[in-house]
C-alpha positions as CSV (number, residue, x, y, z in Angstrom):
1,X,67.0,153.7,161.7
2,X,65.1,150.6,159.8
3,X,66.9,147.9,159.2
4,X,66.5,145.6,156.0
5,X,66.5,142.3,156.5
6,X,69.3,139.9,155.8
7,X,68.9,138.1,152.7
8,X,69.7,134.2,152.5
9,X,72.7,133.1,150.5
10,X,71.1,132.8,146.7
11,X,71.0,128.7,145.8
12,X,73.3,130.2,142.4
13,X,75.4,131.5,145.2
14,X,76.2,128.4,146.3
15,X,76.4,126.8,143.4
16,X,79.0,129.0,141.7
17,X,81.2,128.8,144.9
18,X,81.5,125.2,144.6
19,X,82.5,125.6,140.9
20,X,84.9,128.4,141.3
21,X,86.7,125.4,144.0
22,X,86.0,122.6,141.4
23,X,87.7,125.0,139.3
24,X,90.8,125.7,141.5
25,X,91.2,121.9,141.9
26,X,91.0,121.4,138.2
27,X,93.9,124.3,137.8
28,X,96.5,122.3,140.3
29,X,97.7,120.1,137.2
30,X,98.6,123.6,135.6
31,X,99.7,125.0,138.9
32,X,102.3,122.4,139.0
33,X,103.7,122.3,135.2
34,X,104.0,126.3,135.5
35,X,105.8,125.7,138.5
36,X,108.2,123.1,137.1
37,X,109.2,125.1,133.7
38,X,108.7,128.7,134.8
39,X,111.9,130.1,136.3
40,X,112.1,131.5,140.1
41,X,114.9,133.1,139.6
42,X,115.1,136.9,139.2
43,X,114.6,138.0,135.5
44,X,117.9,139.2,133.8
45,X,118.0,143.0,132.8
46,X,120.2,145.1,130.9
47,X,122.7,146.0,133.3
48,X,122.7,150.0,133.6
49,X,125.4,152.8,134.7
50,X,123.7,154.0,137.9
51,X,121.9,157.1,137.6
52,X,123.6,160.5,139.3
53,X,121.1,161.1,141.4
54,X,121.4,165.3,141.2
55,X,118.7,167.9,141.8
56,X,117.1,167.8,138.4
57,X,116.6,163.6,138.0
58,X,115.4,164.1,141.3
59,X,113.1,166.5,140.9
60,X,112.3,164.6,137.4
61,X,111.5,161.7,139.5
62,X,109.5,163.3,141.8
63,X,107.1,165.0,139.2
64,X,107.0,161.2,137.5
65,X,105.6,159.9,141.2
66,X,102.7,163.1,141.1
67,X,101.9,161.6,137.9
68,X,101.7,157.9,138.7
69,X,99.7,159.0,142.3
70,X,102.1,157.1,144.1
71,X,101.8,158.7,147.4
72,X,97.9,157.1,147.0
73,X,98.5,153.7,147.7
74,X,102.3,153.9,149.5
75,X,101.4,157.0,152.0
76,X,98.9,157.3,155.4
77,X,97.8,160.5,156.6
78,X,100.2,161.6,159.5
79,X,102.6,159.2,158.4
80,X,106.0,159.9,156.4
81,X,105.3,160.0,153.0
82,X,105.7,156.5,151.0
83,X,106.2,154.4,154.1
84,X,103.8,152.4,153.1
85,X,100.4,150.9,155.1
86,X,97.9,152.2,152.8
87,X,95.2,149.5,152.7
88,X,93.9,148.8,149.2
89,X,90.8,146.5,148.4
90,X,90.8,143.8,146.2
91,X,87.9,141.0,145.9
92,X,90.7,138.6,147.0
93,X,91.6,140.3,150.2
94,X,93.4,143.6,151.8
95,X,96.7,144.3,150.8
96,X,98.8,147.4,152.0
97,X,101.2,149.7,150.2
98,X,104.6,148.4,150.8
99,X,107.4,151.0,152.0
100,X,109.1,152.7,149.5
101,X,111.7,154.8,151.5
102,X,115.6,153.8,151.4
103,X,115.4,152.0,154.6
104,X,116.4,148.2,155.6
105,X,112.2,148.0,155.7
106,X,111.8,149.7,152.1
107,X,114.0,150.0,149.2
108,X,117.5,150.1,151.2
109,X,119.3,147.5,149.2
110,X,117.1,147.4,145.4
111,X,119.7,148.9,142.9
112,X,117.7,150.5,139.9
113,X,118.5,147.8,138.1
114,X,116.0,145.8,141.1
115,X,113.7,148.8,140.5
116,X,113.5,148.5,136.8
117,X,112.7,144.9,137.2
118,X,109.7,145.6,139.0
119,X,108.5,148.2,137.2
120,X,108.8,146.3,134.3
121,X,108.0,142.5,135.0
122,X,106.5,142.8,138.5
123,X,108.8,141.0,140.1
124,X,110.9,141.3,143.5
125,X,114.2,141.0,143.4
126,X,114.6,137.9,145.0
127,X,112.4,136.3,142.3
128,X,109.0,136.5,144.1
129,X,106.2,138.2,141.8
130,X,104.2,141.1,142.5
131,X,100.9,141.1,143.6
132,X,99.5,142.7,140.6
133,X,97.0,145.4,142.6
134,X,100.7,147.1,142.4
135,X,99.6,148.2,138.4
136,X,103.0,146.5,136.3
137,X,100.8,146.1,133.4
138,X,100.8,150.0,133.4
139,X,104.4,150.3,134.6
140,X,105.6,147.8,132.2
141,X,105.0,150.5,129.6
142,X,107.6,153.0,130.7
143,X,110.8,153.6,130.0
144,X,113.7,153.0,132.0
145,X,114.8,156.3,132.1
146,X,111.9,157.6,133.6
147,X,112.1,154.4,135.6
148,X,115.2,155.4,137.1
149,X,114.7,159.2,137.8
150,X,111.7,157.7,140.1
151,X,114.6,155.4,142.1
152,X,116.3,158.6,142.2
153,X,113.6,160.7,144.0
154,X,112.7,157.3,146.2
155,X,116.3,157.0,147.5
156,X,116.3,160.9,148.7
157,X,113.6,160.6,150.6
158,X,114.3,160.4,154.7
159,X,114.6,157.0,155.4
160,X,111.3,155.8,157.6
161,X,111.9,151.8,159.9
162,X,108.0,151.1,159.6
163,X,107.6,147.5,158.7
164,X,105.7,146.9,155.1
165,X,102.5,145.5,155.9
166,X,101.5,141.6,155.3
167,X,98.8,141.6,152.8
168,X,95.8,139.7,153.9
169,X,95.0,137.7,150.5
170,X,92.7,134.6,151.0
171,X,93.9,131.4,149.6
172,X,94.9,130.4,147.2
173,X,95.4,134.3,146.0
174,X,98.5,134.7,148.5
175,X,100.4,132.0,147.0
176,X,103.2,132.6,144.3
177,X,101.6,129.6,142.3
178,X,98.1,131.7,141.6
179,X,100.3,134.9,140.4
180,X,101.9,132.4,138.2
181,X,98.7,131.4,136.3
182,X,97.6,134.7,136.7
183,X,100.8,136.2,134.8
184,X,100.7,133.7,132.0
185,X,97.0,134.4,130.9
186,X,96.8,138.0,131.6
187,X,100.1,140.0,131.3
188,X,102.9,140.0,129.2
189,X,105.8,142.5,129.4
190,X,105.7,145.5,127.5
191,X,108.7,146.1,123.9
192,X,111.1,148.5,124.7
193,X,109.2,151.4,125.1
194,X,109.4,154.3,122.3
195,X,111.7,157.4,122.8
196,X,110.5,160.6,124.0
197,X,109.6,162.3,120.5
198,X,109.5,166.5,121.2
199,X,105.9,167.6,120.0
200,X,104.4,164.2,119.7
201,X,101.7,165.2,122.2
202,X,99.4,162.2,121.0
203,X,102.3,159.9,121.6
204,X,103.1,161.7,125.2
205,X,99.2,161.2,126.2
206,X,99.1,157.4,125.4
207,X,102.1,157.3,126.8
208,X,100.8,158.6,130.5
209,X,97.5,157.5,130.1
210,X,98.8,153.7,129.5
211,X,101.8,154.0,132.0
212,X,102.1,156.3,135.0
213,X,98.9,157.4,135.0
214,X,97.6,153.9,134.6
215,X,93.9,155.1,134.0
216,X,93.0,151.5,132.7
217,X,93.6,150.4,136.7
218,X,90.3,151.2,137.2
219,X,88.8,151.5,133.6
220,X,89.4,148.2,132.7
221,X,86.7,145.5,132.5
222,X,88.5,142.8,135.0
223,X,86.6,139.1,135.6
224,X,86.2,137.4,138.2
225,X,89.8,136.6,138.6
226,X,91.0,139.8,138.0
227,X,92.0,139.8,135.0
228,X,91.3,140.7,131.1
229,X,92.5,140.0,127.4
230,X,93.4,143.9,127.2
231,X,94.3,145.2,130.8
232,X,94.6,148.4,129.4
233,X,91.4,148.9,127.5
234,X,89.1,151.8,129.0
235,X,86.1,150.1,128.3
236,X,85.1,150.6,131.9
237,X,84.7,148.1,135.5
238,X,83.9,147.7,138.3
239,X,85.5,148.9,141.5
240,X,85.9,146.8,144.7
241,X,85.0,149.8,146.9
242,X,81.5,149.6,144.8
243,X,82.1,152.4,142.6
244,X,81.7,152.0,138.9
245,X,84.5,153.4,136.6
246,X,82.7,153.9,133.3
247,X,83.7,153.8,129.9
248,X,85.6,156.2,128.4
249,X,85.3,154.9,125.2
250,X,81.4,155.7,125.4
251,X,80.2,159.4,125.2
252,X,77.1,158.7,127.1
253,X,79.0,156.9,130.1
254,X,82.4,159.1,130.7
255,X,84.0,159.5,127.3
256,X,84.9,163.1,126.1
257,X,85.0,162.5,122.4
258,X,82.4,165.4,121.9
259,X,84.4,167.7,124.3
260,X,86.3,170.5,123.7
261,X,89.7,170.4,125.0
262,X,89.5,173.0,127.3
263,X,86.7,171.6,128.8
264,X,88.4,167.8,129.3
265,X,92.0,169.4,131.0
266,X,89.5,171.4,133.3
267,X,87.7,168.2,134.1
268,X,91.2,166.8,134.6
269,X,92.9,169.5,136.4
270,X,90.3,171.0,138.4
271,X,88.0,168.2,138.9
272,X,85.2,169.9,137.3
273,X,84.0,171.2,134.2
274,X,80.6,172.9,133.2
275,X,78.0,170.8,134.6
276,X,79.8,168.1,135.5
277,X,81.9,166.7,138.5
278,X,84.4,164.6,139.4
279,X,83.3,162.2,142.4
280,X,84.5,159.3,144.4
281,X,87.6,157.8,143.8
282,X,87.9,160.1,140.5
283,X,88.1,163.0,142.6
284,X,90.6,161.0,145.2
285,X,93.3,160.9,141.7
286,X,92.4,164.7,141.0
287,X,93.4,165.9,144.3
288,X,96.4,164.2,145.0
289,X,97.3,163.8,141.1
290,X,95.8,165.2,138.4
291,X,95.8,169.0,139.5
292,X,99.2,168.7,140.0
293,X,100.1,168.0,136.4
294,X,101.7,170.6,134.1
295,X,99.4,171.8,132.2
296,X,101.3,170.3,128.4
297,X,100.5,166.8,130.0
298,X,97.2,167.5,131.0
299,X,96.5,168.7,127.2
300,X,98.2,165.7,125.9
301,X,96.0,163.3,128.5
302,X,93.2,165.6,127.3
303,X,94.2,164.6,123.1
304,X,94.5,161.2,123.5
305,X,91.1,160.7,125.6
306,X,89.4,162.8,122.7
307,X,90.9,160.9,119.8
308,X,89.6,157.4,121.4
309,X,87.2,155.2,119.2
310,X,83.8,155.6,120.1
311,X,82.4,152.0,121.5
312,X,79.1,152.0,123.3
313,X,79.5,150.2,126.5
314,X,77.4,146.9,126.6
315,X,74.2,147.6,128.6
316,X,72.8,145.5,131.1
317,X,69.1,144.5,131.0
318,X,66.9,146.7,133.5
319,X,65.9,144.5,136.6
320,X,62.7,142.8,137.1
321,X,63.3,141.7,140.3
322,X,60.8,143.1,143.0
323,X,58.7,146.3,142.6
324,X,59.4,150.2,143.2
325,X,56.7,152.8,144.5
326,X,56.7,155.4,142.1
327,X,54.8,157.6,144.1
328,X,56.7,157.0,146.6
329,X,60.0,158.0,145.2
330,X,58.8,160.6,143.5
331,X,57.3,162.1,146.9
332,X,60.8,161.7,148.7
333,X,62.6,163.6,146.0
334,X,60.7,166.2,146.8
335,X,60.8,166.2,150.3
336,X,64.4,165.8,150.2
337,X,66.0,166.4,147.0
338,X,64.0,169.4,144.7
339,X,65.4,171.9,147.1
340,X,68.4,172.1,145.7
341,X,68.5,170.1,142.4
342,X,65.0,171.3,141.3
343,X,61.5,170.4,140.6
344,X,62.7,168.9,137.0
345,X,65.7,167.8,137.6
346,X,67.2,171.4,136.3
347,X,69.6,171.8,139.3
348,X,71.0,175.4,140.6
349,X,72.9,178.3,139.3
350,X,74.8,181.1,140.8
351,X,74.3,184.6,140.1
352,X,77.6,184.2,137.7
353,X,76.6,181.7,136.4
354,X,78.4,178.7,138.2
355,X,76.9,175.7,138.6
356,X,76.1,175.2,142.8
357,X,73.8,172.0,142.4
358,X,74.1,170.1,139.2
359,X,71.6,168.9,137.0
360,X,70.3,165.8,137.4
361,X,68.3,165.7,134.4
362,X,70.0,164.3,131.5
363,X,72.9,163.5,134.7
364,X,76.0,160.6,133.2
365,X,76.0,159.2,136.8
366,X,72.4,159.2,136.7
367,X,71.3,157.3,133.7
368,X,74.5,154.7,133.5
369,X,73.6,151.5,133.2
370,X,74.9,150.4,136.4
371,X,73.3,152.9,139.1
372,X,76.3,152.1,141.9
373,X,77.8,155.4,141.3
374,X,74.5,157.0,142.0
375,X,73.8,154.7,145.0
376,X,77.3,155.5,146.4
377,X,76.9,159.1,146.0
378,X,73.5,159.4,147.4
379,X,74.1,157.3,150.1
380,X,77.3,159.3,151.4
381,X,77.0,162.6,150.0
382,X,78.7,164.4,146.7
383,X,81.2,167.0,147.8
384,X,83.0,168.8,144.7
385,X,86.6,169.6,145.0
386,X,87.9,172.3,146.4
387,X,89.7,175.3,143.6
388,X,91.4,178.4,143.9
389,X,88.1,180.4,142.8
390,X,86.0,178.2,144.8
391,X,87.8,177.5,148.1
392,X,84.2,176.3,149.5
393,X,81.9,174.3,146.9
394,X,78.5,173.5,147.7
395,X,78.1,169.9,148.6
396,X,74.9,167.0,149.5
397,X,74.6,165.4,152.9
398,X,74.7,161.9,153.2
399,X,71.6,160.1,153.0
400,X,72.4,156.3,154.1
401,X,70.9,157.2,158.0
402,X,67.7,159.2,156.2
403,X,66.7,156.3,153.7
404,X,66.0,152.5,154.7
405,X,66.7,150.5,151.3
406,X,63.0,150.3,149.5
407,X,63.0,154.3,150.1
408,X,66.6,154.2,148.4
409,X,65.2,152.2,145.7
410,X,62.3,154.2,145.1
411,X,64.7,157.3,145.0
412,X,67.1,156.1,142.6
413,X,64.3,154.9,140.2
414,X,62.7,158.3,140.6
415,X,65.6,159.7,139.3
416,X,66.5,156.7,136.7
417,X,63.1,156.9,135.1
418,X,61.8,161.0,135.1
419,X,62.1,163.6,132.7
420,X,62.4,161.4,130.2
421,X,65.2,158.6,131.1
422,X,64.9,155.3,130.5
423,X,67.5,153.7,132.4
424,X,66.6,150.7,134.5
425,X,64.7,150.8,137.9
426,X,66.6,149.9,141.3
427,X,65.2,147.6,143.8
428,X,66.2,146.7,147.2
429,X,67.9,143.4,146.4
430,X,69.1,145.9,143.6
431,X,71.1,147.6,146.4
432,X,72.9,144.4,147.7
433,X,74.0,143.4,144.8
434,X,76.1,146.5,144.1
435,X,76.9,146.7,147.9
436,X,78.7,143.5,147.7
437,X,80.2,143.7,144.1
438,X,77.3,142.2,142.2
439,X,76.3,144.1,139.4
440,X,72.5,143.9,138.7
């Protein structure tokens, strides 16, 4: 296979590592004062009666962890569910999923009262804060009796002895003293939140969107520290994994203002809808989430998403770096990718109608202005979601051990630039950039 060659570090590289340390030294003043007048202590709550954990909170708490995904980041395959050692990448480091099963390793001795205050504030209850890659400025916005039918369904799962996992946070991001600065500039504690109101499906949808189902996790423009003035805007960011989460608040990225909502709950529920396809991590949330939903949440999700304003994301200027053989991409598409998705881009139909291949003509994931959603899924293959009417979908290979990076480049532009798009071209240095977080 051809290898590229390494690149050296960038002299702005180096430069904005030194600042990013200059800055850390110039934070330790604030380090320190936060430290002095911010308590340590456990935040007071308003002591509750304690829950009677019967069949139906149970089960009520249950449905509440299908809607929050929590099995995603506190379960391993082959492992009892929720005891934890799911790794989860962060630009600052690996942390794991902690143990959530009553056991002396897990949640044995939290009271809901402890759970509440972690749901709410992020905090432990010895006093130590949450790392926030566990989403409390989502869970901050539910309500403590949702709060505590979740406890309920944690504590009657089978205990499991497996040890939570250390994280493995670089300094100074594994240090109580960052989370406080962190905390005070991006998250404050949700009111009280608003009572369940019977028919109020745009309240409901907010209401998971912005809580358990915590889309803005992943839709939310972040910084480099990992933070944002609105951590729950949907504006769209970038994902450590070096996917791209785009905006929903922009019909031509992934909003669904123009939808109907049929089409956004089968989207939601079924990981596909018409043409289009959920992928990546999306698809990770509709397997092991979002098609488990009843279907009155789904159509309140599907509401709220619908009703958002329309704000066209800000696009990035095309790249100028390096050169692209046209020619050359657009004789590699044909060896390798008109096949199936067409001379023009039209993609493939079934006899019935279904879609096999999509389009990529006129393709979201094509023509978004970052193109690491298109590099990731032609680099390890697109494979749609498996449904009751179509227990084997058609799926693409994985290119990364076909194409050596200017031939991925050349590719990509192909696609980024016929049949009338306009979106930017993609060079090799293009390619290491989104490999390692950069967005060109």
């Amino acid at each position: 296979m051809p290898v590229s060659p390494s690149i050296p570090p960038h002299p702005g590289h180096r430069r904005t590592r030194w600042l990013a340390r200059l800055l850390v030294l110039a934070c330790l003043p604030l380090v320190l004062a936060l430290w002095a007048v911010w308590p340590t202590g456990p935040i007071p709550v308003s002591p509750q009666a304690a829950p009677t954990a019967g069949g139906e909170l149970i089960e009520r708490g249950r449905y509440l962890a299908t809607l929050g995904n929590c099995q995603g980041c506190h379960s391993l395959p082959g492992r009892p569910a929720y005891a934890g050692g799911t790794p989860i990448a962060t630009p600052f480091g690996q942390v794991y999923g902690p143990n959530l099963t009553p056991s002396a390793q897990g949640l044995g001795d939290w009271s809901a009262d402890d759970f509440w205050r972690a749901m709410h504030f992020g905090q432990r209850p010895d006093g130590r804060w949450l790392n926030p890659a566990f989403p409390y400025p989502n869970t901050t916005q539910i309500r403590r009796e949702d709060s505590d039918a979740l406890y309920a369904y944690l504590r009657s799962l089978p205990p499991d002895d497996t040890p939570s996992r250390p994280n493995g946070l670089r300094w100074p991001y594994n240090t109580q003293a960052a989370l406080k600065v962190w905390r005070a500039l991006y998250f404050r504690p949700a009111d009280t939140a608003a009572p369940s109101t019977p028919g109020d499906v745009l309240a409901q949808g907010r209401y998971l969107v912005e809580g358990l189902g915590h889309c803005s996790a992943c839709h939310a423009p972040r910084n480099r520290w990992g933070g944002a003035g609105d951590l729950l805007s949907l504006a769209g960011g970038r994902l450590p994994s070096g996917w791209e989460a785009p905006s929903l608040l922009d019909p031509a990225e992934a909003g669904v203002q123009g939808w109907t909502e049929d089409e956004v709950v089968a989207l939601l529920g079924m990981g596909r809808s018409g043409p289009h396809r959920a992928t990546g991590p999306m698809a990770e949330v509709v397997a092991g989430s979002l098609r488990h939903w009843k279907a009155d949440d789904l159509r309140a999700v599907a509401r709220h998403l619908q009703q958002l304003p329309v704000t066209p994301a800000r696009r990035a200027a095309p790249s100028a770096s390096g050169s692209v053989d046209a020619a050359r991409g657009a004789a590699l598409y044909t060896t390798h990718c008109a096949s199936c998705h067409g001379e023009q881009g039209q993609g493939y139909r079934l006899a019935n109608g279904r879609v096999a291949y999509p389009a990529l003509a006129g393709n979201r994931t094509v023509l978004l202005a970052s193109a690491a959603n298109l590099l990731q899924t032609v680099r390890h293959g697109g494979y749609a979601l498996a449904t009751p009417d179509e227990p084997l979908p058609f799926g693409m290979p994985p290119f990364q051990m076909t194409l050596d990076d200017p031939s991925m480049a050349a590719v990509l532009t192909h696609l980024r630039q016929s049949w009338g798009h306009r979106a930017g071209a993609v060079t090799p240095l293009d390619l290491h950039r989104l490999t390692d977080g950069r967005r060109p």
